[in-house]
CHARMM-style PDB file with segment names, atoms N, HN, CA, C and O in Angstrom:
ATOM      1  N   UNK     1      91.604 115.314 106.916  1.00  0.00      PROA
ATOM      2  CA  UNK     1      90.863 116.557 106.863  1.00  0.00      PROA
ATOM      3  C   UNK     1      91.873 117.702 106.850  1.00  0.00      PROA
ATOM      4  O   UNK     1      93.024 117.707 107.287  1.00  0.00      PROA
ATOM      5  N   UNK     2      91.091 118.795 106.175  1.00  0.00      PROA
ATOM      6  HN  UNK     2      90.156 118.792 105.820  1.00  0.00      PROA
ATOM      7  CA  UNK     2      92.578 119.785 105.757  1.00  0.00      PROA
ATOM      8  C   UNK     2      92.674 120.735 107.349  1.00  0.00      PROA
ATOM      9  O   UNK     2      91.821 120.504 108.206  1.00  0.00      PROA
ATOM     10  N   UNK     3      93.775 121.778 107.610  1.00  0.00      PROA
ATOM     11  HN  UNK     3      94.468 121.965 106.914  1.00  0.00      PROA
ATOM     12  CA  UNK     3      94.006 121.734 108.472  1.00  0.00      PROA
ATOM     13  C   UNK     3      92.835 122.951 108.881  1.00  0.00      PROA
ATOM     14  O   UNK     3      92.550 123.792 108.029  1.00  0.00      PROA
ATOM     15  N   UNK     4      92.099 122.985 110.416  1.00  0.00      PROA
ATOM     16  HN  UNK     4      92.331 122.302 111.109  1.00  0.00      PROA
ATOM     17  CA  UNK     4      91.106 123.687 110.767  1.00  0.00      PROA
ATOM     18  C   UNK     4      89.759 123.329 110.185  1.00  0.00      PROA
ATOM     19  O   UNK     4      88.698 123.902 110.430  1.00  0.00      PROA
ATOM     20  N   UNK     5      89.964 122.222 109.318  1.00  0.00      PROA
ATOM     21  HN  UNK     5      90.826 121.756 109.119  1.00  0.00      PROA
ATOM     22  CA  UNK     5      88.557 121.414 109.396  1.00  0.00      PROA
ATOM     23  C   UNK     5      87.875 121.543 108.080  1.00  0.00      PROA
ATOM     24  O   UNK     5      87.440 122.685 107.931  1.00  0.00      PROA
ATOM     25  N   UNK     6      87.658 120.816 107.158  1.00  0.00      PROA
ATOM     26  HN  UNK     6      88.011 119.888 107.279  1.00  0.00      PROA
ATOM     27  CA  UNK     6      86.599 121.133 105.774  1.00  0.00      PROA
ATOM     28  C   UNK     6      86.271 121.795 104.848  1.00  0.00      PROA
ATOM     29  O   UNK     6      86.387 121.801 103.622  1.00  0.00      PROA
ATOM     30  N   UNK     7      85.573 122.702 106.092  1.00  0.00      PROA
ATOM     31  HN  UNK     7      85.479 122.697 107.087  1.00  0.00      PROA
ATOM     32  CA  UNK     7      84.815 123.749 105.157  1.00  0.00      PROA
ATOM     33  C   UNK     7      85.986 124.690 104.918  1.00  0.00      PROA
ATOM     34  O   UNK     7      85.816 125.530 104.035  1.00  0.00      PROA
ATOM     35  N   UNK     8      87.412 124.680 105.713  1.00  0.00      PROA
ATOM     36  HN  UNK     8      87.549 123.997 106.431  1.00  0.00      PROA
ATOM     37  CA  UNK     8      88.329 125.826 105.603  1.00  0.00      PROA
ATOM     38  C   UNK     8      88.938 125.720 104.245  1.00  0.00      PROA
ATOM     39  O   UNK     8      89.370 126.797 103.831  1.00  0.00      PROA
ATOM     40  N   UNK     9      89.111 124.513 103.298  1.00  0.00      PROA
ATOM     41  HN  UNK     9      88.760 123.639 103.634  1.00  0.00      PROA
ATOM     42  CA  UNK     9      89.766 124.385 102.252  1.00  0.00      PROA
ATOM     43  C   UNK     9      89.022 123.410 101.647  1.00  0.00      PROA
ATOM     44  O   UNK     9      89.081 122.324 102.223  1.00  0.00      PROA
ATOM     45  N   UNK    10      88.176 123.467 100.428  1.00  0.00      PROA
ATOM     46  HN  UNK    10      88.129 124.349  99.960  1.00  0.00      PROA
ATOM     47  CA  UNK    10      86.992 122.528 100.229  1.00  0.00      PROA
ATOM     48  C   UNK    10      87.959 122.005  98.651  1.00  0.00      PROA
ATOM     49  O   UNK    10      87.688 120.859  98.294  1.00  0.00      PROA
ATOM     50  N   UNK    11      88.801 122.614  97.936  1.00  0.00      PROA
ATOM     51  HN  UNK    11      89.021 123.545  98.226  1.00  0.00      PROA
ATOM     52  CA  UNK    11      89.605 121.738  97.406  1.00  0.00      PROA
ATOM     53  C   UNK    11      90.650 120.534  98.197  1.00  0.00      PROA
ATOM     54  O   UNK    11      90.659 119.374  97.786  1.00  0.00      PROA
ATOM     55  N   UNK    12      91.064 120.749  98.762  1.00  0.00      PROA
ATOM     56  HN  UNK    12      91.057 121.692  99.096  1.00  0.00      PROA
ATOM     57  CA  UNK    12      91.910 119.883  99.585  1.00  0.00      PROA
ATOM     58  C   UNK    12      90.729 118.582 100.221  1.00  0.00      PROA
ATOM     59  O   UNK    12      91.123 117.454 100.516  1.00  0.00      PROA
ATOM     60  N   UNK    13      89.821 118.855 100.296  1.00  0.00      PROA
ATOM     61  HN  UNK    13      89.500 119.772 100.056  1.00  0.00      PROA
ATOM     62  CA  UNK    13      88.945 118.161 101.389  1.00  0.00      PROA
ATOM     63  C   UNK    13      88.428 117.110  99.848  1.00  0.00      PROA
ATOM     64  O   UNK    13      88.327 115.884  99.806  1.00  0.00      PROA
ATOM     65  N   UNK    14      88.217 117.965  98.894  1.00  0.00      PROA
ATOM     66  HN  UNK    14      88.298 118.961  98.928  1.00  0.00      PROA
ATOM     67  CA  UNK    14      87.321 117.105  97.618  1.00  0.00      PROA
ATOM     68  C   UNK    14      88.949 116.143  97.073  1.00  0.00      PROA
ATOM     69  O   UNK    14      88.895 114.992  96.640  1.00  0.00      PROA
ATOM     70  N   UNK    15      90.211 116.898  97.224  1.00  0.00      PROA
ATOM     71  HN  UNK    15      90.255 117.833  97.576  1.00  0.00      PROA
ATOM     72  CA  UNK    15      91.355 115.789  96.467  1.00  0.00      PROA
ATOM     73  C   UNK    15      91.372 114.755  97.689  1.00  0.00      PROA
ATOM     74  O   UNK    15      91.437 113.536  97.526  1.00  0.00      PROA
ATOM     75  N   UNK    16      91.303 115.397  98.939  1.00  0.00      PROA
ATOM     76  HN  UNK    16      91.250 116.387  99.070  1.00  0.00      PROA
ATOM     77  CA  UNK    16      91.733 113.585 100.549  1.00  0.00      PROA
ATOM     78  C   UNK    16      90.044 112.673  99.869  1.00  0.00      PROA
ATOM     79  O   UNK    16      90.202 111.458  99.752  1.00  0.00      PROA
ATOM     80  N   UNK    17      88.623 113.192  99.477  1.00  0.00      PROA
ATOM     81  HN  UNK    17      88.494 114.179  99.572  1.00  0.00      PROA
ATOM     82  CA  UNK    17      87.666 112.334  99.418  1.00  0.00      PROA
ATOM     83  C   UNK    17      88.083 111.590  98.082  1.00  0.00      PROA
ATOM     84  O   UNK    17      88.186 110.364  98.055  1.00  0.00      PROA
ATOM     85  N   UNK    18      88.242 112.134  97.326  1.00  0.00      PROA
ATOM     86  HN  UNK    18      88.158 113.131  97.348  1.00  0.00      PROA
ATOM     87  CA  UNK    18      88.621 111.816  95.448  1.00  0.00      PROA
ATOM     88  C   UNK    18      89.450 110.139  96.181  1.00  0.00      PROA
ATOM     89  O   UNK    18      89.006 108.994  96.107  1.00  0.00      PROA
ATOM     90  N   UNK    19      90.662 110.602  96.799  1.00  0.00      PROA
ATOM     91  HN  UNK    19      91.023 111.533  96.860  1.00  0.00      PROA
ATOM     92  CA  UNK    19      91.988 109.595  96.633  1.00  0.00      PROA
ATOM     93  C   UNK    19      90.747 108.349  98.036  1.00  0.00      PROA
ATOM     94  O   UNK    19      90.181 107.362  97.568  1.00  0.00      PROA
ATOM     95  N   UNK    20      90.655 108.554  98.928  1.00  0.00      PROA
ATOM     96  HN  UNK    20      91.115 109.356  99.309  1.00  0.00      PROA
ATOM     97  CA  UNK    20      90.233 107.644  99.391  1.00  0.00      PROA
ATOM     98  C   UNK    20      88.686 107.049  98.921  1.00  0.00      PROA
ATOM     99  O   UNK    20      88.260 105.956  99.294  1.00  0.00      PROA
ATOM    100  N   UNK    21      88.185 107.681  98.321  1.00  0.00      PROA
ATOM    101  HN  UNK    21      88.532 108.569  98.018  1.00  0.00      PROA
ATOM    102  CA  UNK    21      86.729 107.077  97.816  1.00  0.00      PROA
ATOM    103  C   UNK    21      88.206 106.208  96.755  1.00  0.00      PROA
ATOM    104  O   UNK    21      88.816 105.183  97.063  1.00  0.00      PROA
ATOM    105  N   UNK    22      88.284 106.564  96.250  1.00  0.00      PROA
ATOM    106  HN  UNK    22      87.788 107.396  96.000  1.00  0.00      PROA
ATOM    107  CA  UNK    22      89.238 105.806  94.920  1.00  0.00      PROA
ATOM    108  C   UNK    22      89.846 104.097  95.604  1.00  0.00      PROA
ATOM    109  O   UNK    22      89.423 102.996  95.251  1.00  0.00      PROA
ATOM    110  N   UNK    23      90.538 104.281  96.270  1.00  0.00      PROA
ATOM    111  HN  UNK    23      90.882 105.175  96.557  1.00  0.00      PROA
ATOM    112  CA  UNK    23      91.706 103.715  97.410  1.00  0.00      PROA
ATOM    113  C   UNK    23      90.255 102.397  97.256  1.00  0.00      PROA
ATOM    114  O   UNK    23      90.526 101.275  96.828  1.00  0.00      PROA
ATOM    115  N   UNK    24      88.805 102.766  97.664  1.00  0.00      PROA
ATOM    116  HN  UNK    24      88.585 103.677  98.012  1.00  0.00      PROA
ATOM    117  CA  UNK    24      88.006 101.915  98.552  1.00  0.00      PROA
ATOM    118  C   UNK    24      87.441 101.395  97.323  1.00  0.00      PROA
ATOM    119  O   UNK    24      87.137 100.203  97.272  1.00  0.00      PROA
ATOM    120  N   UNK    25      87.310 101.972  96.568  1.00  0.00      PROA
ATOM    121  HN  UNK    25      87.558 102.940  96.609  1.00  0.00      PROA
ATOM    122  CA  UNK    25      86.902 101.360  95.360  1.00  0.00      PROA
ATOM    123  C   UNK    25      87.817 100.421  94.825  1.00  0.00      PROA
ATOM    124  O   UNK    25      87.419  99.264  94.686  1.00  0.00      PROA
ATOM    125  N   UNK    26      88.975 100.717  94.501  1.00  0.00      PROA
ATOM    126  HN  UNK    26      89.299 101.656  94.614  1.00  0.00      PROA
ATOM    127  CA  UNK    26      89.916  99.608  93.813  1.00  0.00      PROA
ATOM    128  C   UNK    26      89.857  98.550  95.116  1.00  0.00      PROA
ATOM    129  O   UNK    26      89.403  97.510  94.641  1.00  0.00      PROA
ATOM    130  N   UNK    27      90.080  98.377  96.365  1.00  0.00      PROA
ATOM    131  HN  UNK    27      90.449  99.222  96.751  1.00  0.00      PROA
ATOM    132  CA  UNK    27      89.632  97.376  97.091  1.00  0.00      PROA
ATOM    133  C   UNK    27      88.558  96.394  96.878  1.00  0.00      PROA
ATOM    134  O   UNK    27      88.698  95.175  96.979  1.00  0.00      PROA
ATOM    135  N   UNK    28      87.785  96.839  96.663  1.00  0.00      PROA
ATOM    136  HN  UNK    28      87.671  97.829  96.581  1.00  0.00      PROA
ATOM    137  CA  UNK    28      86.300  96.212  96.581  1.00  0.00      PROA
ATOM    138  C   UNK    28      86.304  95.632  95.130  1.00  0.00      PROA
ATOM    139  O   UNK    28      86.041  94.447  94.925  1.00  0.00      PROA
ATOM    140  N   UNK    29      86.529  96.276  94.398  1.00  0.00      PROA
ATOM    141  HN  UNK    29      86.743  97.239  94.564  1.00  0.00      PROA
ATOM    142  CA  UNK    29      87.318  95.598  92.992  1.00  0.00      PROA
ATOM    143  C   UNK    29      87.777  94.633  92.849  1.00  0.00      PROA
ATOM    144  O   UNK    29      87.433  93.799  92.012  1.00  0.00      PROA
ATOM    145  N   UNK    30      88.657  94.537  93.638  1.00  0.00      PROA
ATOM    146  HN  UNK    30      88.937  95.215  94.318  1.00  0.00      PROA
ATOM    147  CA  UNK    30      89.315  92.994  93.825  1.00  0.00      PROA
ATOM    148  C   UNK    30      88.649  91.846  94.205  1.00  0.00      PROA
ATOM    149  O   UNK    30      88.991  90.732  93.807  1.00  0.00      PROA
ATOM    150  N   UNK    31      87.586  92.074  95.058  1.00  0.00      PROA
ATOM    151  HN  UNK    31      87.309  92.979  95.382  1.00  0.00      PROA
ATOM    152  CA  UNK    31      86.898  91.202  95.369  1.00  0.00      PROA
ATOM    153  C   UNK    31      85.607  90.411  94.155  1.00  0.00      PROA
ATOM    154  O   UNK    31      85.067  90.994  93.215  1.00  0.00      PROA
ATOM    155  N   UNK    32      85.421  89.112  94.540  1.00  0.00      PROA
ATOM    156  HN  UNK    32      85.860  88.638  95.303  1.00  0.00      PROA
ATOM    157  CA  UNK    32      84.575  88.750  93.605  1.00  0.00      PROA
ATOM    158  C   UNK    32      82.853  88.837  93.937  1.00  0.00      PROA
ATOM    159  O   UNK    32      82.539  88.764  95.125  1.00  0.00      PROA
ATOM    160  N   UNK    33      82.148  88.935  93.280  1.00  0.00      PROA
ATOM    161  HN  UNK    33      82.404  88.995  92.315  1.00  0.00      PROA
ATOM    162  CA  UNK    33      80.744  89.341  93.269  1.00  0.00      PROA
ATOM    163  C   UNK    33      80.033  88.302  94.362  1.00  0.00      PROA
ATOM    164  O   UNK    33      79.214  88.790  95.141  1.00  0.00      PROA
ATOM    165  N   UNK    34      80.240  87.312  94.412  1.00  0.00      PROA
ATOM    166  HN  UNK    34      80.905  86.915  93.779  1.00  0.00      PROA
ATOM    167  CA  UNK    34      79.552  86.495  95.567  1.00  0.00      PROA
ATOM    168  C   UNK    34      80.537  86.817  97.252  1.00  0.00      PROA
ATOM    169  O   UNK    34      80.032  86.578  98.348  1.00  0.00      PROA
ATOM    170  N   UNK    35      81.755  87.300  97.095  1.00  0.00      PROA
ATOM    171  HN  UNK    35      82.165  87.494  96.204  1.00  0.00      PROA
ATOM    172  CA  UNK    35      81.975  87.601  98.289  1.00  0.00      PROA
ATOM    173  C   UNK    35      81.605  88.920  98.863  1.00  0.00      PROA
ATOM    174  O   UNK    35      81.452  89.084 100.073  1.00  0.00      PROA
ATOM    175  N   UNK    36      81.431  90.062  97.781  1.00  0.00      PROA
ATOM    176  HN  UNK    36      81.555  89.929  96.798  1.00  0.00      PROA
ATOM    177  CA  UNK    36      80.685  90.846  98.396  1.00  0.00      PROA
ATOM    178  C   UNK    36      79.494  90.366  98.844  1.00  0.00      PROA
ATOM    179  O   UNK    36      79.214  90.469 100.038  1.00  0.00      PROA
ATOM    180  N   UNK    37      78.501  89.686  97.806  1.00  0.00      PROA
ATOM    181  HN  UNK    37      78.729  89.602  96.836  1.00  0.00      PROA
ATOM    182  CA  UNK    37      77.289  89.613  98.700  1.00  0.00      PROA
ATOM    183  C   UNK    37      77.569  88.728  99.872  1.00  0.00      PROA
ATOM    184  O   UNK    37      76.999  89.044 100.917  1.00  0.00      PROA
ATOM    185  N   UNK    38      78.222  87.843  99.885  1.00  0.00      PROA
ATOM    186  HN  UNK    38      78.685  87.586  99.037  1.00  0.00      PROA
ATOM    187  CA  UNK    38      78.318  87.333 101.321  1.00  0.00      PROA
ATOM    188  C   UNK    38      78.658  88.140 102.782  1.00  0.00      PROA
ATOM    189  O   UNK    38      78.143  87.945 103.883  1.00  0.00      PROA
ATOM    190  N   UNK    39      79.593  89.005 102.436  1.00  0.00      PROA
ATOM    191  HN  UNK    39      80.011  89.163 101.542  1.00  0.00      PROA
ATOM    192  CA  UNK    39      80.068  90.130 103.461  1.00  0.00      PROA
ATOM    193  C   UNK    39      78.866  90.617 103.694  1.00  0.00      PROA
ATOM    194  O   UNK    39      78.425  90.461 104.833  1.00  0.00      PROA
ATOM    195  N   UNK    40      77.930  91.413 102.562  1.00  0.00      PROA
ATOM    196  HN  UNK    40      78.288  91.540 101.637  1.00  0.00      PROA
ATOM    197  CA  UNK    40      76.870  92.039 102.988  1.00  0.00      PROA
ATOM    198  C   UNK    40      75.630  91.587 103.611  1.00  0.00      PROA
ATOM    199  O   UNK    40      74.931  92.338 104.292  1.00  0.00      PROA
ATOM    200  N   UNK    41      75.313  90.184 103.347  1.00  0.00      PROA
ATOM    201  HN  UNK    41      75.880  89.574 102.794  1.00  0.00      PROA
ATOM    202  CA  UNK    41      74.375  89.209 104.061  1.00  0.00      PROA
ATOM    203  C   UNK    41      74.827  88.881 105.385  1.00  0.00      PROA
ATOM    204  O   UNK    41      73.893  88.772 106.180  1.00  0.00      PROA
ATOM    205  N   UNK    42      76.222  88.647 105.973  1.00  0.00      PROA
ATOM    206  HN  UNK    42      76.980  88.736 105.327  1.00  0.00      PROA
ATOM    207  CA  UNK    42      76.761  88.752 107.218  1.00  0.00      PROA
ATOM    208  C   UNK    42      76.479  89.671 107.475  1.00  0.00      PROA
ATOM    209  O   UNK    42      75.403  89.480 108.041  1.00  0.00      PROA
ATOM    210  N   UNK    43      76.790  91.313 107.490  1.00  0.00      PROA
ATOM    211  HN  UNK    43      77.665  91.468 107.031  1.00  0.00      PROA
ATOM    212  CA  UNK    43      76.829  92.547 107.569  1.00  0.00      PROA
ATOM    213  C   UNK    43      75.370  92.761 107.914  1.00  0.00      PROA
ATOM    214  O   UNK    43      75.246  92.883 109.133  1.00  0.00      PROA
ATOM    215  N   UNK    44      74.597  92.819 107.473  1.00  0.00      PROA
ATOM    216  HN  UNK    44      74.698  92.720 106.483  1.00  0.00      PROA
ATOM    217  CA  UNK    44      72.942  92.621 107.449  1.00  0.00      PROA
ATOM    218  C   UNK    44      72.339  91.808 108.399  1.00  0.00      PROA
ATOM    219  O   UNK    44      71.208  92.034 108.828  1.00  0.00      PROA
ATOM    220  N   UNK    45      73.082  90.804 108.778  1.00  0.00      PROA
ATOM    221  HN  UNK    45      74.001  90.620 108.429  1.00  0.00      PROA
ATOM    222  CA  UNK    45      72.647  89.765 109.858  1.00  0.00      PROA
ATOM    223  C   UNK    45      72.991  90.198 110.777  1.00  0.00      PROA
ATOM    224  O   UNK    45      72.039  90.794 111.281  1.00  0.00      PROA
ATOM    225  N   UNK    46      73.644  90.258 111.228  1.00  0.00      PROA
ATOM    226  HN  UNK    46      74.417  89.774 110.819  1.00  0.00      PROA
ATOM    227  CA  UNK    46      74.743  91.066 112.803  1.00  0.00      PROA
ATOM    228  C   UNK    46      73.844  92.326 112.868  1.00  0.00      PROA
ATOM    229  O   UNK    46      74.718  93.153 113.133  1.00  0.00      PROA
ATOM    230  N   UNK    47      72.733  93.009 112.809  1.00  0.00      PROA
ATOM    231  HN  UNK    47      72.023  92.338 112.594  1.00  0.00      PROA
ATOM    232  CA  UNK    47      72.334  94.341 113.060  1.00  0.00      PROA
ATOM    233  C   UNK    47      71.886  93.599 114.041  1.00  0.00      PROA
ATOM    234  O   UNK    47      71.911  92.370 113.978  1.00  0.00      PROA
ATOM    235  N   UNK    48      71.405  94.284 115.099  1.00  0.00      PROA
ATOM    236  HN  UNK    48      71.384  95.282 115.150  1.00  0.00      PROA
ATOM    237  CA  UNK    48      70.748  94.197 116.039  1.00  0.00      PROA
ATOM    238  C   UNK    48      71.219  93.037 117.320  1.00  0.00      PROA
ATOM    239  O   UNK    48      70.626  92.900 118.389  1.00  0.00      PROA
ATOM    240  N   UNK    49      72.604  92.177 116.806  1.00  0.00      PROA
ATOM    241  HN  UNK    49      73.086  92.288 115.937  1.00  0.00      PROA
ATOM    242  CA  UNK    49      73.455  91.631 117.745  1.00  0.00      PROA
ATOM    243  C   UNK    49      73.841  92.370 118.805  1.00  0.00      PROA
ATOM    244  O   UNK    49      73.990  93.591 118.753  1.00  0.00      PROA
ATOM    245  N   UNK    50      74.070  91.475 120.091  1.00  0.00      PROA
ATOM    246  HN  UNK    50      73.948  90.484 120.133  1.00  0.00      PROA
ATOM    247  CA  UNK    50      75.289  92.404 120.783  1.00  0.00      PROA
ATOM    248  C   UNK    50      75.767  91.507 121.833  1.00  0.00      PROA
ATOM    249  O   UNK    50      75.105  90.679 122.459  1.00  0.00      PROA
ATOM    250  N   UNK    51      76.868  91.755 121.927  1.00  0.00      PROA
ATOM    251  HN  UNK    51      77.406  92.428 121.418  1.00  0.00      PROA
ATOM    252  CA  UNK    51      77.601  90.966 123.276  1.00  0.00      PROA
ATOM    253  C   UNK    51      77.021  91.166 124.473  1.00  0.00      PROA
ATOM    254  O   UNK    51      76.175  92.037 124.268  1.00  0.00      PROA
ATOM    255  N   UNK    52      76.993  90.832 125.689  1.00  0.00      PROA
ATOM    256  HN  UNK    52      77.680  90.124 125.855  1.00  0.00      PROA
ATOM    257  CA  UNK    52      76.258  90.585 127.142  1.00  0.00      PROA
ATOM    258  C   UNK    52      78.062  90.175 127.737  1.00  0.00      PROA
ATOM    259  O   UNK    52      78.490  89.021 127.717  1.00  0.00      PROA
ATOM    260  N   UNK    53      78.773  91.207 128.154  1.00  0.00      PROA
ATOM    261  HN  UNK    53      78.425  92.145 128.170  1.00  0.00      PROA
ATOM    262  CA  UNK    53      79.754  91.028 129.076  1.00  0.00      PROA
ATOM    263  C   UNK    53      79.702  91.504 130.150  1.00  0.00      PROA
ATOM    264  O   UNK    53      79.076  92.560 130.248  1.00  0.00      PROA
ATOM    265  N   UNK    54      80.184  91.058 131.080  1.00  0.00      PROA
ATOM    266  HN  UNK    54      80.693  90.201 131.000  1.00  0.00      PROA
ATOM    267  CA  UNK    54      79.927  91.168 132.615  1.00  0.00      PROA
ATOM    268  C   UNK    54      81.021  92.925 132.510  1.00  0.00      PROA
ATOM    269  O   UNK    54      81.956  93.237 131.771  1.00  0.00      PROA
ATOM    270  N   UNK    55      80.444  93.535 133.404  1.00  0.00      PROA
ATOM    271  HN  UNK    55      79.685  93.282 134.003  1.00  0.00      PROA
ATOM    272  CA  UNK    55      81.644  94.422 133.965  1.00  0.00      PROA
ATOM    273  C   UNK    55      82.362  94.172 134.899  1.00  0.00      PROA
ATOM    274  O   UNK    55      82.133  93.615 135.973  1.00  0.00      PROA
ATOM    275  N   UNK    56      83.253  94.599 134.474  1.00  0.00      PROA
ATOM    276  HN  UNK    56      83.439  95.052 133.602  1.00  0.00      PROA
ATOM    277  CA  UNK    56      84.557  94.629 135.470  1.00  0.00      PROA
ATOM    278  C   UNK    56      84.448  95.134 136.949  1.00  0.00      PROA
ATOM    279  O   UNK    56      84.155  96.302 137.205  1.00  0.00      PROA
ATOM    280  N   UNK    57      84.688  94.228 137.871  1.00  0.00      PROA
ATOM    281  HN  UNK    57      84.926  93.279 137.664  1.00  0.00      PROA
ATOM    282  CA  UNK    57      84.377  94.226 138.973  1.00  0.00      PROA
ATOM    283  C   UNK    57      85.889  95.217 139.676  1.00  0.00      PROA
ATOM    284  O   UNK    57      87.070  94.876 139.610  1.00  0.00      PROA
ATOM    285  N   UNK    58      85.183  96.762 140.454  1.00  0.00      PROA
ATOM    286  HN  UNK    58      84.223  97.039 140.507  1.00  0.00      PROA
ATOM    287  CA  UNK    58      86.538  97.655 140.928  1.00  0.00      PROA
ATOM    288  C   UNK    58      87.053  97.444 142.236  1.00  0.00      PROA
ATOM    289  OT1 UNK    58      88.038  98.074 142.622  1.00  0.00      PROA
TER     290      UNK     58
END
């Protein structure tokens, strides 16, 4: 984020979104079409999970 936050420099903020939307895209690229959907069917399953850990006793 540019410096003092966003809205202070909205070119700078649209070239850091441009390069990392980009960055996440060529990632996902790489991947093949059944492993995305698999990630996303995991991803989709796990909602509403959650761990049950004891707290830490002080």
């Amino acid at each position: 984020e540019p410096v003092g936050g966003a809205h202070r420099d909205h070119k700078q903020m649209a070239a850091f979104l441009k390069r990392a939307l980009g960055d996440a895209f060529r990632q996902l690229a790489d991947l093949k079409t059944k492993d995305l959907l698999d990630r996303r069917y995991d991803r989709l399953q796990s909602y509403g999970r959650f761990n049950d850990t004891k707290a830490e006793s002080r």
